[in-house]
N, C-alpha and C positions, 0 to 999 in steps of 0.2 A: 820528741815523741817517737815509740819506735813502729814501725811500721809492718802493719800486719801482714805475715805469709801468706802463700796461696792456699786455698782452701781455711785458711781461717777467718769467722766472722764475730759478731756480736751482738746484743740483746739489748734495746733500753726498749722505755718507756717512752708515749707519744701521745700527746693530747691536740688537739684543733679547737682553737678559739673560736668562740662565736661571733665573735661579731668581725674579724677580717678575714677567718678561715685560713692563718695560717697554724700551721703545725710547728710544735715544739718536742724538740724529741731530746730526753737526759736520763742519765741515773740517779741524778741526784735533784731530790724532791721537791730543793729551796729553788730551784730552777723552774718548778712545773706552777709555778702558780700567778705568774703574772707576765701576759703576752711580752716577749720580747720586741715586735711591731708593731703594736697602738698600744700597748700598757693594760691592756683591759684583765680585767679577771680570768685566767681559766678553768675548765670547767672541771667536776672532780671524777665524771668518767675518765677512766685512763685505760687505752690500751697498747698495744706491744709491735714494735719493729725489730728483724732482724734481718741482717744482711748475711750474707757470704758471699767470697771472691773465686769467683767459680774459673776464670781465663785471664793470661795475661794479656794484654793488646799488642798489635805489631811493635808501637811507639812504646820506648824505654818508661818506665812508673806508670805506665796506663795500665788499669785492669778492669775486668771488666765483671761487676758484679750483680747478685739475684736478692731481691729483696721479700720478707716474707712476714705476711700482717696475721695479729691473732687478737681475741679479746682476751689470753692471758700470755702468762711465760710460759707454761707448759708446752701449748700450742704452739705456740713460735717455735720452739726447740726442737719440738717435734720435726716439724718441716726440715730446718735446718739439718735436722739430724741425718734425712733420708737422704738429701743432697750431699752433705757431708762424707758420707757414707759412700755414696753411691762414685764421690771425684776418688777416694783410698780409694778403692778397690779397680778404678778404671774404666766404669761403665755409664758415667753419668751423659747423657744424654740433653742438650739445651730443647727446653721446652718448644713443641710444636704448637701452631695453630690451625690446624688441621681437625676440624670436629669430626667425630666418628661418624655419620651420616654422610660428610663428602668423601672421609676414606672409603665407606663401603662401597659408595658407589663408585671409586675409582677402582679398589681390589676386586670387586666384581667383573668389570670391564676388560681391566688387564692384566689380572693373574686367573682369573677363574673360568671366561665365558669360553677360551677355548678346549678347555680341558675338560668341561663335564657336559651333559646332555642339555638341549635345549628346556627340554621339561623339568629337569632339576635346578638348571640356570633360572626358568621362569618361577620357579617354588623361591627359590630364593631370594629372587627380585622381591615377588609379593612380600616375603616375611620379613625383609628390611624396609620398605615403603608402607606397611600398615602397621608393624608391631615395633618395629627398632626405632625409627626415624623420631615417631612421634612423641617417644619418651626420652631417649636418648640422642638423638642425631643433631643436637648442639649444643653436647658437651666437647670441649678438645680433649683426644685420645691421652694427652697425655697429665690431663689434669683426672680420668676416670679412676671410683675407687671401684676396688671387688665388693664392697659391701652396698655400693651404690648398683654395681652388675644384680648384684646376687635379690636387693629388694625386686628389682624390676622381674627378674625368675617368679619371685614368690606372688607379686602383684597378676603375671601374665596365669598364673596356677587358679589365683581366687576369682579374677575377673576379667579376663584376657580376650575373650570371646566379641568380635563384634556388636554381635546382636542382641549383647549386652544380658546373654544370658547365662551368666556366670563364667566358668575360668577354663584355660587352653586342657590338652590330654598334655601329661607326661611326653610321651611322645614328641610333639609339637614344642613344646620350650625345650628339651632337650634338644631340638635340632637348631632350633633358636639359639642356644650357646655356642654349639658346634661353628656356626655361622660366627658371632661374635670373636671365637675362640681363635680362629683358622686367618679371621682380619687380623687380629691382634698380634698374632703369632707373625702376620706377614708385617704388619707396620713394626715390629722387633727388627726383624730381619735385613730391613731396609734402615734400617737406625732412626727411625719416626721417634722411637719410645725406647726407655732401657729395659722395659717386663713387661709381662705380658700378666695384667691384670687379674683373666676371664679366667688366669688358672688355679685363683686362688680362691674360686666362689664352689658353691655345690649343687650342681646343676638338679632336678627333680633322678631320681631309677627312674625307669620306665617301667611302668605299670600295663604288661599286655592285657587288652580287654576279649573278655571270652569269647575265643572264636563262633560268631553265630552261621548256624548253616537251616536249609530248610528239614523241616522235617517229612518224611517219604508221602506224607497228603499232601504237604502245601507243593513237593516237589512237583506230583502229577498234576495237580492243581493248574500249574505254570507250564507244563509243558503242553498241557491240554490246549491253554491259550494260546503258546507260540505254535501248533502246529502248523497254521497257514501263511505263517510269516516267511517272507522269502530266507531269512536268514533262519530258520529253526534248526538248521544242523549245526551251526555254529555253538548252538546253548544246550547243542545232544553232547557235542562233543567236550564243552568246557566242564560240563557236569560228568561225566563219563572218564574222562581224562583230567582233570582238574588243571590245567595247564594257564597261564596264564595271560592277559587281555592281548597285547601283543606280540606273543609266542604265538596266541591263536589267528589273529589275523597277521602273522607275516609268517603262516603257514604256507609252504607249495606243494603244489602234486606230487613233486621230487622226490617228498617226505612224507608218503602215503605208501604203505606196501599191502597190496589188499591180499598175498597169498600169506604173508604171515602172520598179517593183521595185526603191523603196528604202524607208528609215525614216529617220525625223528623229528625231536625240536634245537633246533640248529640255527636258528633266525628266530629275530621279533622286531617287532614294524616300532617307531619310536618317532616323536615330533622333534623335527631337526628346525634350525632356523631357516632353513630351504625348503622346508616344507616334510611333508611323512618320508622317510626313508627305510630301508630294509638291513637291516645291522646284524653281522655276523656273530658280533659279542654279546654274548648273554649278562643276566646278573651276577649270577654265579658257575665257577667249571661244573658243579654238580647238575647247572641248569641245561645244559647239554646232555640229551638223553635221548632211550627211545622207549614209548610207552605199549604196551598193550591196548590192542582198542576190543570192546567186547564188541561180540556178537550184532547189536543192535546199534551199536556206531560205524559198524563196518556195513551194514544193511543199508545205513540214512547217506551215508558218504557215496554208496555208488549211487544212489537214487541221486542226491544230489549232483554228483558228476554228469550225469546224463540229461538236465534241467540248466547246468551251468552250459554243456554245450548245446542246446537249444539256445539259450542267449547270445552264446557266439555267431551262430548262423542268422538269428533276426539282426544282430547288429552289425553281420557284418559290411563292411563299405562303409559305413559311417561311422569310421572312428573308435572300434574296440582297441581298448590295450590290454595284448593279452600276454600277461605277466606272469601266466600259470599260479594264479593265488588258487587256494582252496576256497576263500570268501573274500569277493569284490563287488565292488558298486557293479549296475547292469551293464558300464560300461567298461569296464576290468578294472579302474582302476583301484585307486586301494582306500579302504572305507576308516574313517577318520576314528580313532578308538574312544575319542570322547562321545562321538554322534552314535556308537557301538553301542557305551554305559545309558542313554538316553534311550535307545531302542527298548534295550533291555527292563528300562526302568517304566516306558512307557505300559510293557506286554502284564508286568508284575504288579502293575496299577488297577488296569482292567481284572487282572487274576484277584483282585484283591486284598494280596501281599503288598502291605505298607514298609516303609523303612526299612526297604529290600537294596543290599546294594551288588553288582554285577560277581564282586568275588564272593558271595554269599555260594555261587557256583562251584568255586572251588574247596570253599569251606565244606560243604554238604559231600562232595567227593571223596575226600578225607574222612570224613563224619562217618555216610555210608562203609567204608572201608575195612575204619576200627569197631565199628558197631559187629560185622560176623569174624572180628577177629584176629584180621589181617597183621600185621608184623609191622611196627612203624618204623621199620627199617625199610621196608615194601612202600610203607608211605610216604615217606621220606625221598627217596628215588623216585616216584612218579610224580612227587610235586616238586621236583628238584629243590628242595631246599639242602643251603651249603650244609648243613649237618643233621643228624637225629635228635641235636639237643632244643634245635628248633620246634622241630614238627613235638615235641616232646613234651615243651613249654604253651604251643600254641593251642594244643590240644588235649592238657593234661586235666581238665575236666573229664574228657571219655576217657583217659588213662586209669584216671580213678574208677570211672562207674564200671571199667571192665575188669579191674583189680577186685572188684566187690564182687562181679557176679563168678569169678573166677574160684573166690574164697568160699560163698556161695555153692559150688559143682562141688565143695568137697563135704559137703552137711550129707551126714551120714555112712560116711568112709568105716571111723571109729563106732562101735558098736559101745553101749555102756558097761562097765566095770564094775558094776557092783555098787555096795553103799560099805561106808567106814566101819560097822556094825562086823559085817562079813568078811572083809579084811581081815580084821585084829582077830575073829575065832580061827581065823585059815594060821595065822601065825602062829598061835598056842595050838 
């Protein structure tokens, strides 16, 4: 018999007896029907084995081969085929046992944790441990299909939501892939797997949802309330400046010019696994700016400069750090940006303002802005965003209403022309 080459395999049929459980495997039919090991009948289910010889062994005639079960021929072939396949071309890879659940948390640990922010690290953590893990984290990576990725996309869309009320934002499962995509791409790299699955699914668009901002009653509404909050210049100036959560508190005096009456944002305070730190690098280059501050930010900021150092003087001796923040705990240090969004959310509770969240602050900044007109090229550079196509997208609600009242200023330009009657006599 001649002996098969490497990378060549074959196909038979394969039935298990019932009553010893052994298997009989043949092509030919007269074979399939009466156990070769107790003689007993077998049964007229029939399904399919194929092998391939994927490696030879150290030892001369040893090889070492992958065996692959299906309930037809088709299916068998199939498999074979992508292994097949995959040893021509050079790239086949011996199956891992490595479920995607313990790669994530190993590529988390040791490709990712040093390279991004503690708070994106922690975003990440969560959305493998509540959404990846529990659908997928024991499958092995390299038994994963893209259409198995891709239902899990479409399931996180319909009903993905904890609290069981209904499905994730676009947003959110798109960053979910990203996450899947970026292991995947690492366990390639590392020769875990020979492709990288996640790239062949179609993750949701992102769908931005309309920027909400307050409107100029509910705005005064809420400042009224924080006036006597020790932090109320902090929510003059987010709304005033539209600047962002930790741009704002990892503001310094440094970055205050009160004769020309702006600020430099050059710094944002950010949760490090050491705890808050003061970080030179922005989101984006465009995030590095300097803003204009009106009139009545520049009014609240010296008030408030003069109240921060009454604080320094009651405390001092006992332990002030003074780190020249523009807004810190009473004791200088530096005030936690989530205990920030709580403060905020507590003052907008009492105001009345429900389902109010802190950047609603910056939203309304922007809002105010385009509302008399301003140039979203102007708005775009004080909210530092990397491009105009952002703020353009984010905002394109006001884009339009001011498109309308713009078309609007020209009613009554053109005077009327006459009627068609009058016309045709002027011609003859």
């Amino acid at each position: 018999m001649k002996r098969r080459g490497n990378n060549e395999g074959y196909i038979a049929k394969r039935k298990t007896c019932a009553e010893c459980r052994k298997i009989t495997t043949s092509n030919d039919n007269s074979k399939l029907i009466i156990c070769r090991a107790c003689g007993a009948k077998l049964p007229e289910t029939t399904t399919w084995i194929g092998q391939v010889t994927v490696d030879s062994q150290p030892d001369p005639g040893q090889y070492k081969r992958r065996s692959f079960y299906g309930k037809t021929r088709k299916e068998v072939f199939d498999k074979m085929h992508e292994v097949t396949n995959d040893l021509k071309h050079g790239i086949y890879v011996e199956p891992t046992k490595t479920a995607l659940g313990d790669w994530l948390d190993r590529w988390l640990e040791e490709y990712k944790r040093n390279n991004i922010e503690q708070l994106t690290y922690e975003n990440y953590h969560s959305i493998i441990n509540l959404h990846i893990k529990p659908e997928l984290g024991k499958t092995l990576i390299s038994k994963l299909k893209a259409d198995q990725i891709q239902a899990f996309y479409n399931k996180l869309l319909k009903e993905g939501r904890l609290d069981g009320k209904g499905g994730l934002s676009t947003s959110m499962v798109k960053h979910t892939h990203t996450i899947i995509n970026q292991a995947l791409k690492k366990a390639q790299a590392t020769g875990l797997i020979n492709r990288n699955v996640a790239q062949e699914t179609e993750p949701p668009k992102v769908k931005n949802k309309e920027a909400k901002a307050f409107t100029e009653e509910q705005l005064q509404i809420f400042i009224e309330e924080a006036k006597d909050d020790r932090l109320y210049v902090a929510f003059v100036l987010s709304v005033t400046t539209g600047v962002r959560r930790g741009e704002l508190l990892g503001l310094k005096w440094d970055c205050v010019n009160f004769d020309n009456k702006t600020i430099a944002i050059k710094r944002q305070l950010i949760p490090h696994k050491v705890g808050l730190i003061l970080k030179e690098t922005l989101k984006s280059k465009k995030s590095k700016r300097t803003i204009t501050l009106t009139d009545d930010a520049v009014r609240e900021l010296l008030a408030h400069k003069e109240c921060q150092d009454q604080e320094k003087k009651l405390q001092a001796g006992i332990g002030y750090e003074d780190s020249d923040l523009v807004f810190a705990k009473v004791d200088g240090t530096f005030i936690e940006p989530r205990s920030f969004t709580k403060r905020f959310q507590r003052i907008a509770s009492r105001a009345g303002l429900s389902k109010t969240t802190l950047h609603q602050l910056r939203h309304t900044h922007a809002s105010l802005l385009m509302a008399q007109g301003i140039h979203q090229k102007v708005v775009q550079e004080r909210l530092g965003h990397s491009s105009v196509a952002i703020t353009m997208d984010l905002y394109s609600h006001l884009s339009e209403k001011l498109e309308r009242q713009a078309s609007s200023s020209l009613n009554g330009l053109i005077k009327p022309h006459g009627d068609c009657d009058a016309k045709t006599q002027e011609e003859k």
